[in-house]
N, C-alpha and C positions, 0 to 999 in steps of 0.2 A: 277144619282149621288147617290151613296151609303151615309145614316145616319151618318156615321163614316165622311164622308168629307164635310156634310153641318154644321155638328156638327163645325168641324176645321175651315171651314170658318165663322161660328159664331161668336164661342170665337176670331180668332184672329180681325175680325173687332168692339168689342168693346172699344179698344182704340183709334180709329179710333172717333167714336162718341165723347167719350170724349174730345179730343181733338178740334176738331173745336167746339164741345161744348161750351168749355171753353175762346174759342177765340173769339167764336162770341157773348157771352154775356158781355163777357168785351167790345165789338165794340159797340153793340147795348145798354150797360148801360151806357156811357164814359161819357153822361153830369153828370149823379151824382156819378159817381166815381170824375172825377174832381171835383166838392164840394164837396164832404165827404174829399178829399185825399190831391186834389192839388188847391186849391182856388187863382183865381186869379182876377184884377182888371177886365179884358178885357176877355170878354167868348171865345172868338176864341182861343186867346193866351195859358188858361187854358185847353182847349181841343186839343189843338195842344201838350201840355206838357202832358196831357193824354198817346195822341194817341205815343207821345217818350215813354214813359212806355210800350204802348204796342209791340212797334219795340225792346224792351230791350230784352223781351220775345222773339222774333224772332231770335236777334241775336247769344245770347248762345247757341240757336240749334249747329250750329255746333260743339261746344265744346260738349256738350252731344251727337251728334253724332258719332265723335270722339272715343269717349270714350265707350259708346255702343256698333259702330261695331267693336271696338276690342275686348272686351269679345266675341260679337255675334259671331264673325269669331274665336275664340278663346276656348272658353267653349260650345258654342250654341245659337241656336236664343231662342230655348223657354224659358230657363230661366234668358237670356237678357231680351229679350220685356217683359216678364210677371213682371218683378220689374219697369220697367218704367210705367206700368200703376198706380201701390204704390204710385208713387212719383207723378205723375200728378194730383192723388186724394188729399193728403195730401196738395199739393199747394192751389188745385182750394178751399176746404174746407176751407184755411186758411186767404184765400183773402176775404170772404164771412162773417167773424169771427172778423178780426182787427176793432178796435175801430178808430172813426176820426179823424183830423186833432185837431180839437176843444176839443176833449178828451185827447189825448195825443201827440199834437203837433208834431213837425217834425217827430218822430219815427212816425209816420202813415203813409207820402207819402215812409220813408224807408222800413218798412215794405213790403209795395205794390210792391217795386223793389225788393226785398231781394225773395219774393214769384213769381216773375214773371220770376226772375232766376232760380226757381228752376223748374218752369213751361213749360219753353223753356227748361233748359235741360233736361229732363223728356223724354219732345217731340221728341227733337233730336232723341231719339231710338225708338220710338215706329211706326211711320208708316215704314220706310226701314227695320227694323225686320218683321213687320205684311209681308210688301214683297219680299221680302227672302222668310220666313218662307212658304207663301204659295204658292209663284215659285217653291220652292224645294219639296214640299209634296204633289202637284198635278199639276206637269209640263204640262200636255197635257191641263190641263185646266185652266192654269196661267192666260189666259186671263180673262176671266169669275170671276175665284177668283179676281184676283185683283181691276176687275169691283163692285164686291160686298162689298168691303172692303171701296172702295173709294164711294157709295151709302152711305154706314155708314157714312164717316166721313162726307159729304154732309150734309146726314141728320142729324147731329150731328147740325149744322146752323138752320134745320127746327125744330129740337127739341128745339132751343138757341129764335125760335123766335117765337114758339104757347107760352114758358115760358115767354117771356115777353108779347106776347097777354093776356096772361091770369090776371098776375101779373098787368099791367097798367091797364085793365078794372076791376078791382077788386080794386086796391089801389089808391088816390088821388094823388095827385103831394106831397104832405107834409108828406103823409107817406112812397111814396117813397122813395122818400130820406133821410127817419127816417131808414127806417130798407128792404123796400120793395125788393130793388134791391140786397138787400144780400139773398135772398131767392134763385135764380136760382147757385148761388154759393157754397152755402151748400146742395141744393139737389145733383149736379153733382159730388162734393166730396165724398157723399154714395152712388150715383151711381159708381164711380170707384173703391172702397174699395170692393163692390160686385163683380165688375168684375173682380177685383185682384183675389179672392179666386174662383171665375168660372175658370179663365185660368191657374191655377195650376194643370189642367187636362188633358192639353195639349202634347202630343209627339213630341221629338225632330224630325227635317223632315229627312227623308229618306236620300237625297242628303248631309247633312251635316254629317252624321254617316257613310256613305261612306267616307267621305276623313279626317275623326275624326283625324287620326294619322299621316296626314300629313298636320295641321296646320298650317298657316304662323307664328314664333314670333313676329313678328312685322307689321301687317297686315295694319296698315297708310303708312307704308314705302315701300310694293309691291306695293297699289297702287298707291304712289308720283312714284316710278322707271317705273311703264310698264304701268299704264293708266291714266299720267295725264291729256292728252288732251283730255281723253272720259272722265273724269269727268268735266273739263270745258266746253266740248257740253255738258254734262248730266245739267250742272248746269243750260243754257241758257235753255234746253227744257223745265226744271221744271218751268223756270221762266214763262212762259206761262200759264201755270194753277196756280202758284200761284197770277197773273197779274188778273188773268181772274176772280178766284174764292175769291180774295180779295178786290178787285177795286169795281166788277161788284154788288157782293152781301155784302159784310162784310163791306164794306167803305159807302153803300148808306146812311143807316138811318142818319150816322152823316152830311151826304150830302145833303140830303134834309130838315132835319131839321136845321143848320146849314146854309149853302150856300143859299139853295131855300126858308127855312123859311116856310115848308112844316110840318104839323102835321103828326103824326104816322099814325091816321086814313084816311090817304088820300091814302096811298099805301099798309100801312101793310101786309092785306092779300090777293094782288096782288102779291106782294112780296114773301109771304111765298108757295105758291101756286107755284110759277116759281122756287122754291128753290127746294120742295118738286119734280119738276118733273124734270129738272136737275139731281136729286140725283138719280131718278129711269133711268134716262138714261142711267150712268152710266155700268150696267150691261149689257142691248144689246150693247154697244160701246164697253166695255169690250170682250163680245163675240164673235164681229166682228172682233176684234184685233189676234183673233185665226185662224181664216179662210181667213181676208184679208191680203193684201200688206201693212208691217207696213208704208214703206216710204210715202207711197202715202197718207197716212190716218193723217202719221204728219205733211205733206203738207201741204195739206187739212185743217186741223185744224187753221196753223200757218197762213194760209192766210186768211184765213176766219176773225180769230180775227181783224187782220189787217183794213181788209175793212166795219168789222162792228162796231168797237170804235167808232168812230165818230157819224155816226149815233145813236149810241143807248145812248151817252150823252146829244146828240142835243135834243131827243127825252122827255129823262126827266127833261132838262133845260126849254123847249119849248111847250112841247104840250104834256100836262097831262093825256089830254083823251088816249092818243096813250101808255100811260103806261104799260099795258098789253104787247103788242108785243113786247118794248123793254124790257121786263122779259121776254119775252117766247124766245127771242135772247139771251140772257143772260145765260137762261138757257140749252138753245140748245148747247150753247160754252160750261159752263161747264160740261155737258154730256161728251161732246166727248174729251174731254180736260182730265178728269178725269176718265175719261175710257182708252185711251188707254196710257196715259204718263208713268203708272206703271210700264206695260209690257215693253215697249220702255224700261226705267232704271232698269228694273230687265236685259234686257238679254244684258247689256252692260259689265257687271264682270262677270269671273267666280266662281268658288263657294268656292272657299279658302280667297278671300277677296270682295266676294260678299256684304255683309254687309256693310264693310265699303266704299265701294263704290258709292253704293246706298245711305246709309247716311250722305256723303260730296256731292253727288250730288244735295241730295233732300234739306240737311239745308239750304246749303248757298243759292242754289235757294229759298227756300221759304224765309231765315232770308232779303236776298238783295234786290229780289221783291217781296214777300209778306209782308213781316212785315213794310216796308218803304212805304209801298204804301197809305197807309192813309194820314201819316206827309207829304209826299211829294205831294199828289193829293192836300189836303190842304194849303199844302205855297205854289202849282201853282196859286189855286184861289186866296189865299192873297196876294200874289207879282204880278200877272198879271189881274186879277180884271174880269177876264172869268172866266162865272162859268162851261164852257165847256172843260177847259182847261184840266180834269184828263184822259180825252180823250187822251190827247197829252202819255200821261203816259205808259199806257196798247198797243196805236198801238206799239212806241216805243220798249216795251217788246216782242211783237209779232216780230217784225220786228226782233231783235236777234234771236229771238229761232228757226223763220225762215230758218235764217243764217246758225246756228248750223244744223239745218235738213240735209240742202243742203249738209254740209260740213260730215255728217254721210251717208250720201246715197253716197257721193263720195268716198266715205273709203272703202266702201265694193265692194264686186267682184262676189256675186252670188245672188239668188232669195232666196234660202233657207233662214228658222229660224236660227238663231245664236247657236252653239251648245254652252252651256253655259260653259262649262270647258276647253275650246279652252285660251289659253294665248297666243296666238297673238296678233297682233294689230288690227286686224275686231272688228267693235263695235258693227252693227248691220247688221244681213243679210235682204238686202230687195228685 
């Protein structure tokens, strides 16, 4: 791989980091955000009203998706994605900055929504840009890039969680939540503001300067007329990795600390360790995605989730020693989950409303079952009093996208790769 193209996969996976950055230290701070922000009588109650804030985030994705891949499809992806990373720094900075509840009363839990809005829409554009952008600019090796992209946003988690390693054994509980936990918020905010002016280096891709002049005007409206049923399987697939990579990793800390009643130091970096190789997965699953059978690899994935939910809840409800494996399972699903779902939603549109294809696919999957998967794993445990029960959650999600698989492998009619500029109704050749 030529300098020129590790170069381009660089810059477009740092908002990639950003992003689950951002999200996972909001997961993994949510007890003292909740006391700084939303104080409540009842600790569960109060981090349950958290963890809605954080779903709020999730949900305006699609609206900033929206709204992204119509510029992207419209003007370009690079100078789309490259203002969304602007806006996701400005947020995360801003969250890390607001004074508390006790300082300035109700405007502080406002605040924290007002910024969490603009965080999710931010997000909405930035990874189905990053994949776009580097389907169209090194097609033969879409696989691979998009492996390396989603390694970043991975690690974007294992970055969200040596910062809080670091931050708790350094700070006490009382300065935490004086000032401590606004520290991984303001660092990730000048981290994005760097990477804004890094990716302003960037070239529009090849693919899209091809069909420049014969843009769609209204590129929501190609794909509501000619693919809306591939973006509802796109939505189920995505929800799979979002299931996988939010339940499994982003929802535990408040699970075990919370539910099990489990301190940090009992798993942390067990944890971070299973995150960190998950994220390196990523890229051989990525590169496999180039050379194998995509159906069989979604398959594969979708069932696999499936059959190992359960056990790997059971596992850290029950039997603590056996912790490790059920991260090294955890991590093994995100690997392959995150490796090859990209490519799977890149070559589902082609390249006039590519963008926003991909970003109604990817938001609403992630806003429906990633951002709810917290609240909702949570009022399982509170309403049915199994601490096993988020299990039920992630097979459930698996079980759809399964579905979805089945019903794209039936769509299509040959073995070959999807030629991307095809506007037929083939979604995916397998």
């Amino acid at each position: 791989m030529r300098p020129d193209q590790r170069k381009l996969i660089f810059l477009s996976s740092l908002g990639g980091v950003l992003e689950f950055y951002d999200f996972i230290i909001y997961a993994l701070f949510a007890g003292y955000i909740a006391n700084a922000f939303f104080p409540a009588a009842n600790a569960l109650m109060g981090l349950i009203v958290t963890f809605a804030t954080f779903a709020i985030g999730y949900l305006v994705r699609p609206l900033g998706g929206v709204i992204f891949g119509h510029y992207g499809d419209r003007i370009g992806r690079k100078t789309t994605f490259t203002f969304s990373i602007f806006m996701m720094a400005l947020a995360t900075l801003g969250i890390g900055l607001i004074p508390d509840y006790a300082a300035i009363g109700i405007a502080a839990p406002i605040l924290v929504i007002l910024l969490r809005l603009l965080q999710g829409f931010s997000i909405g554009g930035e990874i189905p840009g990053a994949i776009a952008y580097v389907s169209e600019s090194l097609p033969e090796k879409k696989g691979y890039a998009c492996g390396v992209i989603f390694c970043a946003l991975t690690m974007g988690i294992v970055l969200g969680s040596l910062v809080q390693a670091c931050v708790i054994n350094v700070f006490n509980d009382v300065q935490m939540q004086s000032y401590g936990w606004r520290i991984p918020f303001v660092a990730g905010g000048v981290f994005g503001l760097i990477s804004y002016f890094m990716r302003r280096e960037l070239r529009e891709s090849s693919q899209f300067l091809q069909i420049e002049k014969e843009v769609e005007a209204f590129p929501l409206g190609a794909v509501c007329r000619e693919q809306l049923a591939v973006v509802v399987a796109g939505i189920f697939i995505i929800a799979s990795c979002a299931a996988i990579v939010t339940s499994l990793f982003l929802f535990i800390p408040a699970y075990f600390s919370k539910v099990l009643d489990l301190p940090a130091t009992a798993y942390i970096w067990q944890r971070t360790a299973a995150i960190a190789f998950g994220s390196v997965l990523c890229i051989p699953f990525g590169w496999l995605s180039d050379k194998v059978n995509l159906k069989k690899l979604l398959l594969t994935l979708n069932l696999a989730t499936c059959l190992m939910a359960f056990p790997i809840y059971y596992i850290y409800a029950h039997f603590p020693a056996w912790f490790s494996a059920a991260f090294i399972a955890s991590a093994v699903l995100t690997g392959f989950s995150a490796g090859i779902v990209p490519v799977v939603i890149s070559e589902l549109f082609p390249t006039r409303i590519r963008y926003s294809g991909i970003a109604m696919s990817y938001n609403l999957g992630f806003a429906i079952f990633g951002g709810l998967t917290p609240f909702f794993s949570l009022s399982l445990v509170y309403y049915t009093g199994s601490v096993i029960s988020p299990a039920l959650y992630v097979f459930s999600v698996a079980f759809l996208a399964l579905m979805a698989s089945i019903w794209i492998s039936r769509r299509t009619s040959s073995i070959s790769r999807l030629q991307a500029d095809q506007s037929s109704s083939q979604v995916l050749e397998c």
